[in-house]
N, C-alpha and C positions, 0 to 999 in steps of 0.2 A: 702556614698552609703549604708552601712549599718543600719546608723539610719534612712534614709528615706524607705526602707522596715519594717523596725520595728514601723514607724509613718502609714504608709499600712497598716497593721496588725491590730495596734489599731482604727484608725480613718476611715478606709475605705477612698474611693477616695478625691482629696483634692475638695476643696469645693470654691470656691473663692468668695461666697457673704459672707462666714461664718468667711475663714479666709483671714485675709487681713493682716496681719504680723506677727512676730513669735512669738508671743505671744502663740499663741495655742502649742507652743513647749515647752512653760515653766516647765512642769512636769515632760518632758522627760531628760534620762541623759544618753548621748550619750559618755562623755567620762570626764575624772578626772578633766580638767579645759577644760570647757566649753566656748565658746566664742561667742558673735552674729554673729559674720563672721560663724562659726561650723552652727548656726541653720538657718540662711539664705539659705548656702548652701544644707542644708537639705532639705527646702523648695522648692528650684527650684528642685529637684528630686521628689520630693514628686506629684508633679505635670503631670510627667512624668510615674508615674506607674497609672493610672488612669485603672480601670476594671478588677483590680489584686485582688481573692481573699484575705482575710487573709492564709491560704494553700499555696497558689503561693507565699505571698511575702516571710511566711517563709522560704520555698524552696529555694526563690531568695538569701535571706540570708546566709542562709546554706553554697552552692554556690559561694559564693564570701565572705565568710567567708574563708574558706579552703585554697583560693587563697595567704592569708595573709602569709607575711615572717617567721613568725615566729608562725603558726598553726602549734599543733602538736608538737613543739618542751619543750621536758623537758630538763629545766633550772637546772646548778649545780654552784654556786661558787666555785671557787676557785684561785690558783695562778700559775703564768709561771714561767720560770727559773729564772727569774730577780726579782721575790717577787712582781710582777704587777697584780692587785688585777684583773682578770677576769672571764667569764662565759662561762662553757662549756654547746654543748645544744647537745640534743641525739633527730634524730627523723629517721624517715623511710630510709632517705639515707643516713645516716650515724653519723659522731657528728661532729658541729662547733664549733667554738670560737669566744666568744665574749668579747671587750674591751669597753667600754662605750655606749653599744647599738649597736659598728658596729661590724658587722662580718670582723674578721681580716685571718681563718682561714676555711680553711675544710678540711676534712679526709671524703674520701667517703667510705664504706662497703668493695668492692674489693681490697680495697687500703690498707687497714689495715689486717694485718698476725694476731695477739695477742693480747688480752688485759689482764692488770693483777694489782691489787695492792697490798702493801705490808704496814703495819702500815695508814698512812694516806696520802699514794701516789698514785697515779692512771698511770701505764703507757701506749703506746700505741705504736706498733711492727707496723715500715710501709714499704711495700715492697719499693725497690727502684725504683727510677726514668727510665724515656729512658735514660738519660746521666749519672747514677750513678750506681756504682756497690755494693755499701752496702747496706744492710738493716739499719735503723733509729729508735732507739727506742725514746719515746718522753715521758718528764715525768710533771705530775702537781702535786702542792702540793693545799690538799683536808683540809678541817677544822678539821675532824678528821677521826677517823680510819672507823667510822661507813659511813660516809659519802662518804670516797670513793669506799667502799663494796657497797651501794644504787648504786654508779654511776656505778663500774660495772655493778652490777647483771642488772641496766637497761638496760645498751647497751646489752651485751648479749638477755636479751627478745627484744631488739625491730632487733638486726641483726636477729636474729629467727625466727623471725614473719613475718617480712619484706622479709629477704630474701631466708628462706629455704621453700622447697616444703615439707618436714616434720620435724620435730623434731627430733633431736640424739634420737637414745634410751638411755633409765635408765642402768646404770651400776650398777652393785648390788657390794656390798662394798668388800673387801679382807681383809686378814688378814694383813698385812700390811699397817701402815698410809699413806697417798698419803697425796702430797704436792699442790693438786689440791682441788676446790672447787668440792661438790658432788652437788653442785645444779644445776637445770637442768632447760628449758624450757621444759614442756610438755603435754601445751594445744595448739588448733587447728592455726596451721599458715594461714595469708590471702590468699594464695593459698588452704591450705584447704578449709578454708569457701569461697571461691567464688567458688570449686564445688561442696556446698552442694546444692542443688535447695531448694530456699525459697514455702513450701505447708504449706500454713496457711491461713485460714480468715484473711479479712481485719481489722487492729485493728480499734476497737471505743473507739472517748474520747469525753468527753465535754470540749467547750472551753471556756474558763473563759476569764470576765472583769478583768483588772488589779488593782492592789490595790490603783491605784491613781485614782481623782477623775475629770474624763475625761468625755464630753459628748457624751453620746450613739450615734453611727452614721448607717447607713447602712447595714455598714459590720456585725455589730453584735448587730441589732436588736433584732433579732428571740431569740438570747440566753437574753438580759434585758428581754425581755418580761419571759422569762422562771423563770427568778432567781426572777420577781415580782412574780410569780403567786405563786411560792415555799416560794415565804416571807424567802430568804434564803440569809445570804452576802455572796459579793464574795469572789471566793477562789483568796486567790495569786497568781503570777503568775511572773517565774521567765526568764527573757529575759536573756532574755539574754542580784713556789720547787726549788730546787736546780734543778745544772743541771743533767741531767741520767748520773746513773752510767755506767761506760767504760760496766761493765757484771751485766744484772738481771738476776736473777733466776726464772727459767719460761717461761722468755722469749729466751737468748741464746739459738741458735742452737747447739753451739760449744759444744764438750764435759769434763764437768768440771772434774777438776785436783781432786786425791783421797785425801781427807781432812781422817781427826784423826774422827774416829765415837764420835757423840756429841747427848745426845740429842734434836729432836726439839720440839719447843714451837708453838703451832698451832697458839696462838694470833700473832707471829712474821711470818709465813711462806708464802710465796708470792703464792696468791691465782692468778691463771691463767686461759683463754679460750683462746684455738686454735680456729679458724673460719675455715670454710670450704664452700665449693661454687659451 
């Protein structure tokens, strides 16, 4: 579906004295291993968007771009409690798991109390169940330490984003070291920007032949003619762990037993977010 709005785009409507088999798809590269079954298919769509600008079919793409399973979603390696090499993915509702491409798992937003990692583990505090009465902490092991600092800091921005109507405020620092990250989300959430009202002129662009050498059709006439008269080439044009411990620190509710004052090492100290709702 997709590369037939992107064959719209370039070629304007299809043409059937001109093309009579996929041939005329040869330039295009719809996806890593490309198949004649792939641009057949493409074909008989192609056929079906017939009086769609180039504008519309973008649009269309867009569109059903978004729709896809995994739009939107930032990917993390790492591993489960069994050393099972998998991928966590962070997106607007929450973070999944994933084992050879399939989704084996999700944690949605509401779902989750805590996130926190400590060296190069990532853990995740889940409220319990209707039939369970504990809380769940879940832990992954991350490739290293920086890595699973990215993967928090992401979730945090995107539960933020997604889910709050504003931003925590900024805490301004004390004298005393906290065992918490001072990082913060605190630019506009998408409930801010959907009530700011869009007042702006309409933007103008030119729209470019692709860099491949495709014949002029219809659709984008007016703009060959332009780029001959400017005697100008075209521009590009880019289409598009182990298992948890029994008690984390950070995460526990309970309150911890008084240890011998030691001090702490910031690069060891479990970096924690509460979520709120």
């Amino acid at each position: 579906m997709l590369g037939s709005y992107l064959v719209q785009s370039e070629l304007g409507d299809f043409n059937s004295d001109e093309y009579t088999d996929t041939s005329y798809l040869k330039d295009f590269r719809f996806s890593p291993n490309q198949t004649p079954e792939l641009e057949s298919k493409v074909m008989e769509l192609h056929k079906t968007h017939k009086g769609q600008t180039p504008s519309e079919a973008e649009l269309h793409y867009l569109e059903n771009a978004k729709k896809l399973a995994m739009y939107g979603v930032d990917l993390h390696p790492a591993k489960d409690s069994e050393g099972v090499n998998i991928t966590i993915g962070v997106c607007s509702t929450g973070l999944l798991v994933y084992n050879d491409k399939l989704r084996i798992n999700r944690f949605a937003w509401p779902k989750i109390l805590k996130i926190a990692y400590k060296r190069n583990y990532f853990y995740v505090k889940i409220r319990p169940g209707e039939y369970e009465q504990y809380e769940q902490t879940i832990g992954f092991k991350l490739p290293s330490h920086r890595a699973a600092k990215k993967l928090w800091r992401v979730s945090v921005e995107h539960h933020t984003f997604f889910r709050l109507t504003s931003p925590d405020a900024t805490v301004k620092p004390g004298i005393l070291p906290k065992l918490s990250s001072n990082f913060r989300y605190s630019r506009r959430t998408q409930f801010q920007t959907k009530q700011i009202p869009i007042d702006r002129e309409q933007p103008s662009f030119e729209r470019t032949l692709s860099s491949r050498k495709i014949p002029v059709t219809r659709s984008l006439d007016p703009l060959h003619q332009q780029n001959n008269e400017a005697n100008k080439e075209p521009i590009n044009k880019r289409h598009t762990m182990p298992h948890p411990p029994s008690r984390v620190p950070g995460l526990d509710s309970s309150p911890a037993k008084k240890d011998k004052v030691r001090p702490v090492l910031k690069s060891i100290s479990m970096q924690y977010s509460s979520f709120r709702y």
